[in-house]
C-alpha positions as CSV (number, residue, x, y, z in Angstrom):
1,X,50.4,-39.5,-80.5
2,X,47.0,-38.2,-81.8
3,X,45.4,-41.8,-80.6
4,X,46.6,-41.4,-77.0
5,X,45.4,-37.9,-77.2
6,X,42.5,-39.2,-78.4
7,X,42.4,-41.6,-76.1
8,X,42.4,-39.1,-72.9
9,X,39.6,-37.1,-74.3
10,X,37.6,-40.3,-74.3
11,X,38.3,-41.1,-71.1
12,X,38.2,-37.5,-69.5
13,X,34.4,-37.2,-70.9
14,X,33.8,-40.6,-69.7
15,X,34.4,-39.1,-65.5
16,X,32.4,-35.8,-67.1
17,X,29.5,-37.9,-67.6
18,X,29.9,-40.0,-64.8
19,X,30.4,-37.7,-61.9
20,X,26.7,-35.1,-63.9
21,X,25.4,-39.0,-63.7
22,X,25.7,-38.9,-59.8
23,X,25.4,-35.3,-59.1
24,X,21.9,-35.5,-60.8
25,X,20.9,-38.6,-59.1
26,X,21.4,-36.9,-55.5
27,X,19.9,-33.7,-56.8
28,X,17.4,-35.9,-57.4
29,X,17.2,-37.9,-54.2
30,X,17.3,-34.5,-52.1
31,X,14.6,-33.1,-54.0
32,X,12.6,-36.2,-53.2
33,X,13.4,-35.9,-49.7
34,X,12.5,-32.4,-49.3
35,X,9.1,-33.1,-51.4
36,X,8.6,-36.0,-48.6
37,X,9.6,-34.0,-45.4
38,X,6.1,-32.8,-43.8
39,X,4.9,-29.5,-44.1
40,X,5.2,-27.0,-40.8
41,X,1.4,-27.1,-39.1
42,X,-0.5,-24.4,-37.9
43,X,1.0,-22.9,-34.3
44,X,-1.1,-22.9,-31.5
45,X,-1.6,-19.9,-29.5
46,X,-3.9,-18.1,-27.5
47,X,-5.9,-15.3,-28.5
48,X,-8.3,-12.5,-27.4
49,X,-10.2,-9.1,-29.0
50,X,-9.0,-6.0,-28.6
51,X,-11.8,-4.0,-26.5
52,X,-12.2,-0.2,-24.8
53,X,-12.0,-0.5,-21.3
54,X,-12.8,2.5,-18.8
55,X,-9.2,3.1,-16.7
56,X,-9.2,5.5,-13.9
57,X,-6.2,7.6,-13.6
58,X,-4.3,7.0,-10.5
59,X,-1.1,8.0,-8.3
60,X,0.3,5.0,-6.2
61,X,2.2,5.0,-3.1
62,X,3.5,2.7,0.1
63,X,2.4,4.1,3.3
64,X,2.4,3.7,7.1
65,X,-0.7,3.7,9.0
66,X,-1.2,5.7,12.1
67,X,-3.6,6.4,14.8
68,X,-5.7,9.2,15.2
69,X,-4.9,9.3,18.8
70,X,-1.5,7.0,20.1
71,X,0.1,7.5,23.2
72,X,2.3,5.1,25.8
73,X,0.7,5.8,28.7
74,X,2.8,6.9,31.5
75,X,3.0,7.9,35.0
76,X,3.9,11.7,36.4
77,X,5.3,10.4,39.5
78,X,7.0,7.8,41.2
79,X,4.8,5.6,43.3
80,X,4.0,2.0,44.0
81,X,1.4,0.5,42.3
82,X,-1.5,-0.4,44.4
83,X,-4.3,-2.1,41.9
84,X,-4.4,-2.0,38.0
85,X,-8.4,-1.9,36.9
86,X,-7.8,-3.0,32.9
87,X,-6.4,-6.2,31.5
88,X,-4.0,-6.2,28.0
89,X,-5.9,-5.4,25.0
90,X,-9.5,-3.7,26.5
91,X,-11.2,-1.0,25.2
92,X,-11.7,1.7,27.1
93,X,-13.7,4.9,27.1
94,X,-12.2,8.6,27.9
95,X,-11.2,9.1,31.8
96,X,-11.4,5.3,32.8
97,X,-9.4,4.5,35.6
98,X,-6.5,2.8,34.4
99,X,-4.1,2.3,37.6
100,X,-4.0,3.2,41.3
101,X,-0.9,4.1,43.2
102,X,0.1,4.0,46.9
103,X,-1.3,7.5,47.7
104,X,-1.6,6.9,51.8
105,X,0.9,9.2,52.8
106,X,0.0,11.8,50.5
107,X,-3.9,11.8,51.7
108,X,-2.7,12.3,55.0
109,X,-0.5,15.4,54.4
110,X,-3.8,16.7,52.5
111,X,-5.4,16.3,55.0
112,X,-2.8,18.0,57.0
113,X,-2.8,20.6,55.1
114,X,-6.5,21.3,55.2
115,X,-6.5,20.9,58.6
116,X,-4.0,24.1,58.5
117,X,-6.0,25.6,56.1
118,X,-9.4,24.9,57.9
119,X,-7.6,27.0,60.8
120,X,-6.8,29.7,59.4
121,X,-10.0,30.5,57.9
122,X,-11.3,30.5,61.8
123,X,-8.6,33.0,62.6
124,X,-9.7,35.3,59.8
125,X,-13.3,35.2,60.7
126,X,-12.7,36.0,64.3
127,X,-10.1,38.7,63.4
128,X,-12.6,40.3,61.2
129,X,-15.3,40.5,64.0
130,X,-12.6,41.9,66.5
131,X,-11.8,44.4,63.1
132,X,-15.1,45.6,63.5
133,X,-14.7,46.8,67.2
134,X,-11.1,48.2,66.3
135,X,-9.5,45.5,68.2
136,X,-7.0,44.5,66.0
137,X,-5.5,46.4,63.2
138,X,-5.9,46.3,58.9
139,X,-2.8,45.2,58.8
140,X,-3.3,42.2,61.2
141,X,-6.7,41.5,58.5
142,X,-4.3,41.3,55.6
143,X,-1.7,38.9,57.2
144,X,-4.6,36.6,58.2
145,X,-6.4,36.5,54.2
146,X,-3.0,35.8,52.9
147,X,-2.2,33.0,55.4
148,X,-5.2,31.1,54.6
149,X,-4.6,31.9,50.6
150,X,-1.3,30.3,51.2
151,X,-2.8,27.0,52.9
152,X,-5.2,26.6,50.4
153,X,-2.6,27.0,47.4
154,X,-0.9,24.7,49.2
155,X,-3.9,22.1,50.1
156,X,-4.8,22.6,46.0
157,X,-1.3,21.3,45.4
158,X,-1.1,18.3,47.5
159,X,-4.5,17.1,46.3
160,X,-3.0,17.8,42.5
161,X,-0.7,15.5,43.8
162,X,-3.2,12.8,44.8
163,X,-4.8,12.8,42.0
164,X,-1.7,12.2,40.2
165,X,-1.7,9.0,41.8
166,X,-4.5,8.0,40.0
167,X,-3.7,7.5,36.5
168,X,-7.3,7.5,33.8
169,X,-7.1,7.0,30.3
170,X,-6.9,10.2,28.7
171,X,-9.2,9.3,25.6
172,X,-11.2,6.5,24.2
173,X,-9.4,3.3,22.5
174,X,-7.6,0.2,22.8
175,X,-5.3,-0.8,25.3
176,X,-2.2,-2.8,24.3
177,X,-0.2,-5.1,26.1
178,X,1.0,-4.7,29.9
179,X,3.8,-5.9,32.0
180,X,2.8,-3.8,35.3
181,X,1.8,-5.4,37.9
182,X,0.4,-4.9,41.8
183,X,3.2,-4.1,43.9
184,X,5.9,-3.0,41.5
185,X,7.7,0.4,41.4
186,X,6.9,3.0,39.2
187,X,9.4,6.0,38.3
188,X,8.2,9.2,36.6
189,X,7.9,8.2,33.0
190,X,7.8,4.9,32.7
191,X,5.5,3.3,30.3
192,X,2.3,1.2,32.2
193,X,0.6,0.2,28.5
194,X,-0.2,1.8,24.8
195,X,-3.2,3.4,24.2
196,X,-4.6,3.4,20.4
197,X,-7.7,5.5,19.0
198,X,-8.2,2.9,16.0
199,X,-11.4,4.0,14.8
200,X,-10.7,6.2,12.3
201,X,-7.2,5.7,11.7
202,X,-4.2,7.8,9.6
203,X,-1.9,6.5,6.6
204,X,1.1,9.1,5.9
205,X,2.2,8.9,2.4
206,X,4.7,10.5,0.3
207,X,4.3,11.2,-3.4
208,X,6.5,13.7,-5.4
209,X,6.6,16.9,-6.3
210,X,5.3,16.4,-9.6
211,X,1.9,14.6,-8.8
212,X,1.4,18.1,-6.5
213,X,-1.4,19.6,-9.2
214,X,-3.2,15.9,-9.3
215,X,-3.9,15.8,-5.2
216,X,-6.4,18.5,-3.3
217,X,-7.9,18.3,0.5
218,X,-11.2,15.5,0.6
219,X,-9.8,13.5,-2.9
220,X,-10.7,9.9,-2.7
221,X,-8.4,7.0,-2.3
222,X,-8.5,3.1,-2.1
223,X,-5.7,1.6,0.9
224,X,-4.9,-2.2,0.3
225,X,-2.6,-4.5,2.7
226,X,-1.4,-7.7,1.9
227,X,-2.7,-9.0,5.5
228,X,-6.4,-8.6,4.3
229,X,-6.1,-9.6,0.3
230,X,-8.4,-8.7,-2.3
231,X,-10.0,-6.7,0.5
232,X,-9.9,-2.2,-0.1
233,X,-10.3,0.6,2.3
234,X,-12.3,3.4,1.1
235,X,-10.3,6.9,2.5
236,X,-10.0,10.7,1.4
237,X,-6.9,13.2,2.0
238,X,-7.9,15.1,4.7
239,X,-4.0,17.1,5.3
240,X,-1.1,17.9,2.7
241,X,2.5,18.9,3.8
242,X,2.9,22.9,3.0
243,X,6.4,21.6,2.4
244,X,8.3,19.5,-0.1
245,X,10.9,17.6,1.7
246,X,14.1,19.3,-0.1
247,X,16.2,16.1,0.1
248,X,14.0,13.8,-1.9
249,X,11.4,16.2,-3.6
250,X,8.4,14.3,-2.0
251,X,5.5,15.6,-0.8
252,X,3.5,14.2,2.5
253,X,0.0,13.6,2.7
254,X,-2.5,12.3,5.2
255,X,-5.6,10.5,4.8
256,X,-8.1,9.5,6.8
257,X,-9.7,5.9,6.4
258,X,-12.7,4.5,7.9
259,X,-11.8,1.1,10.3
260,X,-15.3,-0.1,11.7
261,X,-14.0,-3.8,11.9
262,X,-10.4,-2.5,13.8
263,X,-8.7,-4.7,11.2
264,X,-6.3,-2.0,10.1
265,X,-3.6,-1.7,13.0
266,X,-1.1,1.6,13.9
267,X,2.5,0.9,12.4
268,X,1.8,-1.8,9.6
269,X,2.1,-0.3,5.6
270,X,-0.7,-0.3,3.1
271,X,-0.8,0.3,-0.5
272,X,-2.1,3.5,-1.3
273,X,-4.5,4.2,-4.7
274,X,-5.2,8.1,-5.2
275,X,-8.1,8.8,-8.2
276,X,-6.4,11.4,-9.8
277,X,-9.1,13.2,-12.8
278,X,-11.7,11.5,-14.7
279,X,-12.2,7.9,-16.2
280,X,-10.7,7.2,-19.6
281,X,-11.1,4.9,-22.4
282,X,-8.3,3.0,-23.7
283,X,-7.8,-0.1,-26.2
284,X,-6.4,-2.3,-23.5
285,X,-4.3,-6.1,-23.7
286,X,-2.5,-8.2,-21.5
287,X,1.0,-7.0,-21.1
288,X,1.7,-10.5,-22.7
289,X,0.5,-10.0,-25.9
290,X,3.2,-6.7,-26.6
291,X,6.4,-7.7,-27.9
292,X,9.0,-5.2,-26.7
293,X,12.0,-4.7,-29.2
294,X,14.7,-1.8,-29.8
295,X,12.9,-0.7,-33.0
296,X,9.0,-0.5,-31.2
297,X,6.8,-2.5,-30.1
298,X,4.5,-5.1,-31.7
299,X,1.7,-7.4,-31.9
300,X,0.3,-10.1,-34.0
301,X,-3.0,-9.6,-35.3
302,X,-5.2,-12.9,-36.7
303,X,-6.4,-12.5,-40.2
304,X,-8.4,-15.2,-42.4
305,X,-5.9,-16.4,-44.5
306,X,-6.5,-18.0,-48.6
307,X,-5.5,-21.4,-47.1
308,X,-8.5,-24.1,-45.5
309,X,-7.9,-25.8,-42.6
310,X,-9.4,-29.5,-42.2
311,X,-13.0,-28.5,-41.5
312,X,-12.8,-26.2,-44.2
313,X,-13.0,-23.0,-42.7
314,X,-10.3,-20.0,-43.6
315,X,-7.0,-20.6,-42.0
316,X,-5.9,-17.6,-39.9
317,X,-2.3,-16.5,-40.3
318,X,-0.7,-13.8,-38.1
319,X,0.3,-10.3,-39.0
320,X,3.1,-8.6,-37.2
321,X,1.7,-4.8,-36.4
322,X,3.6,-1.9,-34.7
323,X,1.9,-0.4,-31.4
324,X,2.1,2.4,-29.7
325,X,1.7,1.6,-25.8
326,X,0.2,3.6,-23.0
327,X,0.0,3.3,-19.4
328,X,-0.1,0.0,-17.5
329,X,-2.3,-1.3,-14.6
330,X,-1.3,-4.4,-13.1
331,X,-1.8,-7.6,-15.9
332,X,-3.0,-4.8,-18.5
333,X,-1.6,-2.1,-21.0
334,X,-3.4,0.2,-22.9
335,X,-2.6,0.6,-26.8
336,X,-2.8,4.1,-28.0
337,X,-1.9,3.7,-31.8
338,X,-1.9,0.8,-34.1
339,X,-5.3,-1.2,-33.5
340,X,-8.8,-0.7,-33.5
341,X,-11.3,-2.3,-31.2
342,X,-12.3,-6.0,-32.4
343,X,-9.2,-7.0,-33.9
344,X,-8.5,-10.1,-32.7
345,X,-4.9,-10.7,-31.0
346,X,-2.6,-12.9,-30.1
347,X,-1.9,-12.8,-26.0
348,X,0.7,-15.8,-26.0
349,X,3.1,-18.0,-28.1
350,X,3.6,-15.3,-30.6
351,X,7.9,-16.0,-30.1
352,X,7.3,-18.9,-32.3
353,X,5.2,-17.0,-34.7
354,X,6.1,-14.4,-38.2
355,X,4.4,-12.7,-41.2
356,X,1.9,-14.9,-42.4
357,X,2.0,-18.2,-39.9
358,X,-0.8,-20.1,-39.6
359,X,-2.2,-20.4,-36.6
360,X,-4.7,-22.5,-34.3
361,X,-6.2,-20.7,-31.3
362,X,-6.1,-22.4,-27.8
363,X,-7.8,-20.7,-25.0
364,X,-7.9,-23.1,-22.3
365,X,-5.1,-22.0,-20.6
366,X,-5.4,-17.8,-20.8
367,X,-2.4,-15.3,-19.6
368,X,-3.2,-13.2,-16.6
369,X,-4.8,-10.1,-17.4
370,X,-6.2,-8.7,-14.2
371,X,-6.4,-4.8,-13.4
372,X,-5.8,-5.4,-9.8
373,X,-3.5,-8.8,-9.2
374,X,-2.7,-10.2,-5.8
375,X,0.4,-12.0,-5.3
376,X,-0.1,-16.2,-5.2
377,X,1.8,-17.5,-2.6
378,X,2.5,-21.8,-3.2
């Protein structure tokens, strides 16, 4: 009994030994591997100093462009149309004759009329010399002034007539497009062609009720539109609402902007840039370079680290930093809290990056970071 017990011990310390004998050889071979893998390199990123930049405070808005002066003109009676004396798009000046219409019947009951008219002005003076002798009585006088004041109201009224038939453009500008022609019918109100003053021009624009302190009569404005890009109108506010619309709480404003070249046209949209109080200084990045989480916001900053690199120079690493972020203008943010100007930071590729990486700065290919972008169409 004791040698089989014996026996099993001997045999059960045999396994013991064999199974530590092959747990420490593959303890062994993984350590080897893992001493053999190759270490992580240094991540490349892009990179750029933190600097003060001047940023002017602004309000922005969409708004519609109008003219100074618009109308469709029209005609105030019916009448055929005799001769038209512009062609589609002219310019024309204040009073140009625009269009003529069939007036032949109504010059001859003018002249009718003053025929009448012409009579009655003898009768008067003949009356008045037989008034003198007592011929004819004061009351026969009176009958004979108001007859000839009622011919003449009446010749005044069929010339106003006449001269309706000639229609003038009631102020300067450009004439649109026309689809009158010789001979057709006109009826009272129908439109001949648009008329636009578009030299200056209007933009109406609505911003709300809380930007009301930040806008005053004569403030300065920029007006962009994507049909001239990268190109700015120069304006200045020359009329605010008195009233706040009550269903959306904006206020309307009007500014007036300078259109030399006529490229700005009645009825297209523009983006609208108010100045709103003086320029300010502010630490500013790409918006690329923040990295927006639930707990704040942060950045990696590049410091000299204690490793080399291959030419021998410090190895930078990259510190995670918490930032406090300000406004934003187009590619840009400004940093209020957490940097100082200099520091050099990391604009892209820090999702691949945590305390202490090593990094290698590529700046070949840079993030945007334009104040002012323009959409790229491909």
């Amino acid at each position: 009994m004791k040698r089989t017990t014996k026996r099993m011990f001997i045999m059960l310390l045999c396994v013991v030994l064999l199974i530590a004998v092959l747990a420490l050889g593959k303890f062994l071979q993984i350590r080897k591997l893992i001493a053999s893998m190759p270490k992580p390199g240094a991540q490349v990123v892009t990179a750029m100093k933190a600097e003060m930049l001047e940023w002017q405070p602004q309000f922005n808005a969409v708004g519609t462009l109008n003219p100074v002066r618009g109308v469709d003109v029209t005609t105030e009676v019916a009448g055929l149309v005799r001769s038209l004396h512009f062609h589609s798009g002219q310019d024309v000046k204040a009073g140009e004759l625009l269009v003529e219409l069939n007036a032949d019947s109504d010059i001859a009951q003018l002249q009718a009329l003053q025929a009448a008219a012409d009579l009655s002005a003898s009768v008067l003076a003949r009356d008045r010399q037989q008034f003198e002798v007592k011929a004819i009585s004061q009351a026969q006088l009176d009958a004979d002034q108001a007859d000839l004041r009622v011919k003449r109201a009446s010749v005044a009224q069929q010339a106003a007539l006449v001269a309706k038939k000639t229609i003038r453009a009631p102020f300067s500008g450009r004439l649109g497009i026309t689809t009158v022609n010789p001979g057709q019918y006109l009826n009272p109100g129908d439109k001949i062609v648009t008329l636009q003053t578009l030299n200056p021009i209007y933009i109406d624009f609505n911003l709300p009720q809380k930007q009301l302190a930040g806008v005053s009569l004569g403030q300065r404005l920029t007006l962009s539109s994507d049909a001239f890009p990268g190109q700015s109108f120069a304006g200045k506010i020359t009329a605010i609402n008195p009233k706040v619309d009550p269903t959306t709480r904006n206020l309307q404003l009007e500014a007036t902007i300078a259109n030399e070249k006529l490229q700005l046209l009645p009825g297209m949209f523009a983006n609208v840039d108010v100045d709103a109080g003086d320029k300010k200084s502010y630490l500013t990045l790409p918006q690329t370079a923040i990295t927006y989480n639930p707990y704040g916001s942060t950045v990696f900053v590049l410091k000299p680290g204690d490793k080399k690199d291959d030419k021998g120079n410090a190895q930078l690493e990259a510190q995670q930093v918490f930032v406090t972020t300000g406004p934003t203008r187009g590619d840009q943010v400004a940093v209020l809290t957490g940097l100082t100007a200099g520091q050099q930071i990391v604009t892209s590729g820090q999702l691949k990056l945590k305390n202490g990486s090593p990094v290698t700065v590529d700046n070949s290919v840079q993030p945007a970071n334009s104040p002012n972008p323009t959409p790229q169409e491909k």
